[in-house]
N, C-alpha and C positions, 0 to 999 in steps of 0.2 A: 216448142220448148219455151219457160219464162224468160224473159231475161232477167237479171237481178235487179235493173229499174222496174220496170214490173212486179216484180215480186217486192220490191219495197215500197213501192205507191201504194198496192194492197193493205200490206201491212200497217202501214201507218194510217191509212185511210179507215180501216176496220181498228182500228185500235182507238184511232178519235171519238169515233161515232160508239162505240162502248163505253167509253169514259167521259163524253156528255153523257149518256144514256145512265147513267150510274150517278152520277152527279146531282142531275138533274131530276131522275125518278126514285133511284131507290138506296141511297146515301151509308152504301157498304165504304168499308176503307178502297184507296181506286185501286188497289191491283188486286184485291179477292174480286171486289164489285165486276172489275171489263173479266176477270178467268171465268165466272161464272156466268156471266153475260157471253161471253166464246163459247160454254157449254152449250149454255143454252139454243145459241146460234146452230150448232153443230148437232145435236141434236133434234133441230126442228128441219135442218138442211137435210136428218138421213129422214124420217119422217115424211116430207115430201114426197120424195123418192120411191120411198117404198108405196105411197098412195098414187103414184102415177103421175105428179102435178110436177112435172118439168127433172130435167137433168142434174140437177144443182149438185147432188154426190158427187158425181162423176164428173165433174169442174173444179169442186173446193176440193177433192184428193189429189187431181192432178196440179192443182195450185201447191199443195202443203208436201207432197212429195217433190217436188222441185226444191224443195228446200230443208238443206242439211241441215236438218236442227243440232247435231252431235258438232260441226262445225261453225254453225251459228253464232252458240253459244261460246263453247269451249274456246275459241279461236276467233270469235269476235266480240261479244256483248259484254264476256266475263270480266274483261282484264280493265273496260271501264266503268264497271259497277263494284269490282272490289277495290281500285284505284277510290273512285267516290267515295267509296262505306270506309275505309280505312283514313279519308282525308281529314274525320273529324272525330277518331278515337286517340285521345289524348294520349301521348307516347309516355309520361311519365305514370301517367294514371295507370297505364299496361304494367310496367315496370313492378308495380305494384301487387300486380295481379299473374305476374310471371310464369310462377306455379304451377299456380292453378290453372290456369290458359294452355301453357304447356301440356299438362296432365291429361287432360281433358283432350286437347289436341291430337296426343299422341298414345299415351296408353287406352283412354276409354274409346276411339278411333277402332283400335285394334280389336280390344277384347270385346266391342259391337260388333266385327268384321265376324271374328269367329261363333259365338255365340249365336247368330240370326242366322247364319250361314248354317249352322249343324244345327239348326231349330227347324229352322227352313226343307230342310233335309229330308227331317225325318217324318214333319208334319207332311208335307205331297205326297208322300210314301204312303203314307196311311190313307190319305185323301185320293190313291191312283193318281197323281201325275206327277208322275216320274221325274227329276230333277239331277242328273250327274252332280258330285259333291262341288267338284270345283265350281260348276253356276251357279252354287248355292251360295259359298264363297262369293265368288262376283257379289250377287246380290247383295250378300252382307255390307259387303266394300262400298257398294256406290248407294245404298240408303245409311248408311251411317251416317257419313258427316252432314252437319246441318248446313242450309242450303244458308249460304252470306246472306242473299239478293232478299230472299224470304225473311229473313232474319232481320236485317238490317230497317227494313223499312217497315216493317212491327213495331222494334223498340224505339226507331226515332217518332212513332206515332203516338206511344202510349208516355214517353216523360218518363222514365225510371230515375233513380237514383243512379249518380256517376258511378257508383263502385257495378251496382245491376248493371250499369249497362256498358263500361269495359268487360265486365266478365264474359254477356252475351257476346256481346261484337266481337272481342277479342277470339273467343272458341271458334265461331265462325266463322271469323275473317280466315282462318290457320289450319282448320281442320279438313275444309276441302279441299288443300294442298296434299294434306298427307294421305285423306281416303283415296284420291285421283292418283299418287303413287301407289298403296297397298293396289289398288284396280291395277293400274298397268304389270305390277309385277302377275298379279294373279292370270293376267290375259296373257302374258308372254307364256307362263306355264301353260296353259291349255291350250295354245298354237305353237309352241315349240318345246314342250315337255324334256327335250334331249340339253339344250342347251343354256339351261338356268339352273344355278346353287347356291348354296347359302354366303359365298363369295360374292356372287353374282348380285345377289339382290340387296348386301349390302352395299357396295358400290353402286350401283342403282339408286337405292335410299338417298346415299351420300351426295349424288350430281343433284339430284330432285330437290332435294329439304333443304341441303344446307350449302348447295350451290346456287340457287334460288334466294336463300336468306343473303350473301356473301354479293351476289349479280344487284340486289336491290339496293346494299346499301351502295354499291358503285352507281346505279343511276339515283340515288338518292343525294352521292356527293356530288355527281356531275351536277344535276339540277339547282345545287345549291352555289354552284361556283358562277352556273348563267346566272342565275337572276339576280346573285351577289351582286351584280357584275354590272346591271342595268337598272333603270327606273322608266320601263314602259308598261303597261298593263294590260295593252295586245299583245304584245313579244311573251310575255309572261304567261299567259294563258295559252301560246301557241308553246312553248317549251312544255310546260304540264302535259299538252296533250301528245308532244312529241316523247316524255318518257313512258307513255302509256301506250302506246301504238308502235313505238320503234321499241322499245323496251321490251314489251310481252315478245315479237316477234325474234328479237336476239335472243332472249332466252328461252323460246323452245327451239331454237338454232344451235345453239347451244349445248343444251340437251339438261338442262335447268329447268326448275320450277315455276314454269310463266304466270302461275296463280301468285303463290309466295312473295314472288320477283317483285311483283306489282303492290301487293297490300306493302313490304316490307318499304318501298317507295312512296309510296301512300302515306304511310305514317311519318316517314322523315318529313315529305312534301305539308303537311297540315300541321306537327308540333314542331318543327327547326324552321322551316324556308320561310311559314307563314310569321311567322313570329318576326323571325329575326333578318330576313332578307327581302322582305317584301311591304311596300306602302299601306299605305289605309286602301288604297283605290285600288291598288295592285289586289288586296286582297279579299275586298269585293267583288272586284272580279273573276277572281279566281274561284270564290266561294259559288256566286249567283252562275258562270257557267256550267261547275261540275255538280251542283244540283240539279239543273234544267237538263243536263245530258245524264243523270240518276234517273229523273222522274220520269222521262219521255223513254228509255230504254228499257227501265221496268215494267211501262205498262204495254208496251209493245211484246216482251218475253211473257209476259203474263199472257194477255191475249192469246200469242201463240200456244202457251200450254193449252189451253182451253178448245183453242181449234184441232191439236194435234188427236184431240178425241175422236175425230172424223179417221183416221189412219192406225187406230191402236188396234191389234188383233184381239178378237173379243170368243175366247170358249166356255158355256155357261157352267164348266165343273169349277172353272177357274175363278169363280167368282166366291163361290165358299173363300176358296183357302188363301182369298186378297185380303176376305173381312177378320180370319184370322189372325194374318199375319201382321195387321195395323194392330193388333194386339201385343203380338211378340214384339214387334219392333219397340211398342213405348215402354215394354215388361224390360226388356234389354237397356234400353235408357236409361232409367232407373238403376240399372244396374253398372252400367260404363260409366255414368256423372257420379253417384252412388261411393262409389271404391276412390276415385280420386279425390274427392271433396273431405270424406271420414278421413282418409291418412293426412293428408294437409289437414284437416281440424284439430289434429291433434297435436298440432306444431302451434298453429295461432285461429284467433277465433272468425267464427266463417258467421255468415250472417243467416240468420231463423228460413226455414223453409229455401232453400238455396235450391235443392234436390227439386223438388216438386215443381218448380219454378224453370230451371234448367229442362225438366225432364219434356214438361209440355208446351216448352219455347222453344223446343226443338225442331224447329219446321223444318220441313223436306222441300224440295224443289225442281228447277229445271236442269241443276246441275244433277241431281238423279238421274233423271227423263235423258238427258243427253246422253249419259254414259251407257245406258243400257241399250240404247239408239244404236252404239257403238260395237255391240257383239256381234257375234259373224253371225248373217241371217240363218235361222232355220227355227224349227218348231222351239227349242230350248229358247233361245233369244225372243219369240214371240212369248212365250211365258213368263219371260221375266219383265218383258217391258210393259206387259198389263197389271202385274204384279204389282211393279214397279209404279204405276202409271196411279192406281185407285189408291198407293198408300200417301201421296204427295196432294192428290187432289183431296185427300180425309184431312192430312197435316196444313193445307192453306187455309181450308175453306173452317172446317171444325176448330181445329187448334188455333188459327189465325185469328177466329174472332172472341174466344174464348181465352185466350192469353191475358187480354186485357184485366177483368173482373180478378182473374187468379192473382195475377200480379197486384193489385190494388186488395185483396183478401190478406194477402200474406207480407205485404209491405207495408 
């Protein structure tokens, strides 16, 4: 068995040497450049293999199965990469954009949930592979919301306009809180079908969203009473990372929204504490660390995407109906950003091409890959994580580097 020091010397050691290797050779942005660079790794590892030239399969699976990516992520990488991403989207600038963040958040969330989900349905049906309505459901839930981590480190690359880029960040930051509750509720119905109702899952709703929103501004005040309180800029920087690590795990103790909890801390921590409670030094610091622990975590879950190639279950009907459904998915996009942006326009004016812009910045990510990690194994859960797997690896790789141009087309 690894141990988790081992498993994280791996990690970061293959994560370096992909990201010189990118840097250095072939000067993609660094987390498409090392996930592609993972692919490619992973696929020349089964290659080997299959020509007889050493064991290396059968090494890099049992390395990568050692390792809960579903908890990885969800329950470790998450809470300080939307902490980061949230540390420097303006709270007032959001304020602004409220609305439409919200809307976007939570209505187009939903009506993507169901719409992909009864797409999804009916297209495997036709294509013979079978899908139960409710994992289709799933599915909807955990490709909808756009993936922060992916997100975030797009738009800080390409320069938008502040209003483009609270709008991004903002949907982002928010909206995988609320597909990670629509999921959970959808998973409690399919492992316990007797004991959830429309009671139920709004109270559910309620602890998750907006006890999660209510938990952060509480570590958002506490934070701002320390650092009120001090002028050190070690101490400062060990408090930030103490609301991000003690924080996320109170609030899924809780039974709160440890995603939410965090960005909502996030934001007080970058537009209140940074401003108003913290030095010039203080706030260099705080800046230059929660970037360095952005960059170096990103490219390490990228990475990881890229290897988990080697463990995805692969049947060759299923490959039709992956390249389909990266179809439906952006058709549905268009259509959840689509309905909340027209009724807000009609109240005050939105800005040219917003739709088009939103629909194909809508990257997918590890926060997908994780959740569907997370169904109860069997043939259905393998179907959906490969599913799941080629539409995220289309939306990094495709959408990721084509975002760019589109956005500089229409802006």
């Amino acid at each position: 068995m690894n141990s988790i020091i081992d498993i994280a010397a791996v990690l970061i050691s293959v994560s370096a040497l992909f990201a010189y290797i990118n840097h250095r050779f072939i000067g993609l942005p660094t987390t498409i450049g090392v996930m592609v660079i993972a692919m490619s790794a992973s696929l020349l590892v089964y290659l080997l293999s299959l020509l007889g030239l050493g064991d290396f399969h059968a090494q890099a699976t049992d390395l990568l199965e050692g390792i809960d990516f579903n908890r990885t992520l969800l329950h470790g990488m998450l809470s300080f990469l939307l902490f980061a991403g949230a540390l420097h989207v303006n709270l007032s600038d959001l304020r602004k954009q409220k609305w439409l963040i919200l809307s976007l958040a939570t209505i187009g969330v939903c009506i993507s949930t169901f719409l992909v989900g009864t797409v999804t349905y009916y297209l495997l049906a036709a294509l013979s592979c079978e899908l139960p309505y409710i994992y289709c459901l799933l599915f909807g839930a955990l490709i909808s919301p756009t993936d922060p981590i992916a997100v975030m480190s797009t738009v800080k690359r390409l320069g938008v306009s502040k209003e483009l880029e609270t709008t991004i960040a903002g949907e982002s930051l928010f909206n995988d809180g609320v597909g990670v509750v629509i999921f959970m509720v959808l998973l409690i119905l399919l492992q316990t079908p007797d004991q959830i109702d429309a009671t139920s899952v709004a109270i559910l709703f309620a602890e998750e969203a907006l006890g999660g929103i209510v938990f952060g501004l509480v570590l958002g005040g506490l934070g701002y009473y320390l650092i009120n309180t001090i002028d050190n800029h070690k101490v400062e920087v060990l408090i930030t990372l103490a609301l991000v690590m003690g924080g996320y795990g109170l609030a899924m103790y809780l039974h709160t929204s440890g995603p939410i909890a965090v960005v909502v801390a996030g934001l007080i921590t970058g537009s209140v504490l940074r401003q108003n409670a913290m030095s010039d030094k203080s706030r260099q610091s705080v800046d230059y660390f929660w970037e360095l622990v952005d960059e170096i975590l990103n490219v390490i879950l990228f990475a990881l995407i890229g290897l988990e190639m080697l463990i995805i279950p692969f049947e060759s009907q299923w490959f039709a109906a992956s390249l389909l459904l990266i179809c439906v998915v952006i058709a549905v996009r268009v259509i959840s950003v689509g309905v909340p942006i027209r009724v807000i326009g009609l109240k005050r004016k939105m800005q040219p091409h917003l739709v088009k812009i939103l629909t194909w910045g809508g990257l997918r990510g590890g926060i997908s890959v994780a959740l569907a990690l997370s169904l109860p194994d069997g043939e259905f859960r393998d179907l959906v994580l490969f599913l799941t797997y080629i539409i995220v690896v289309f939306s990094i790789v495709v959408q990721g580097l084509t975002i760019g141009p589109l956005i500089k087309k229409y802006t």
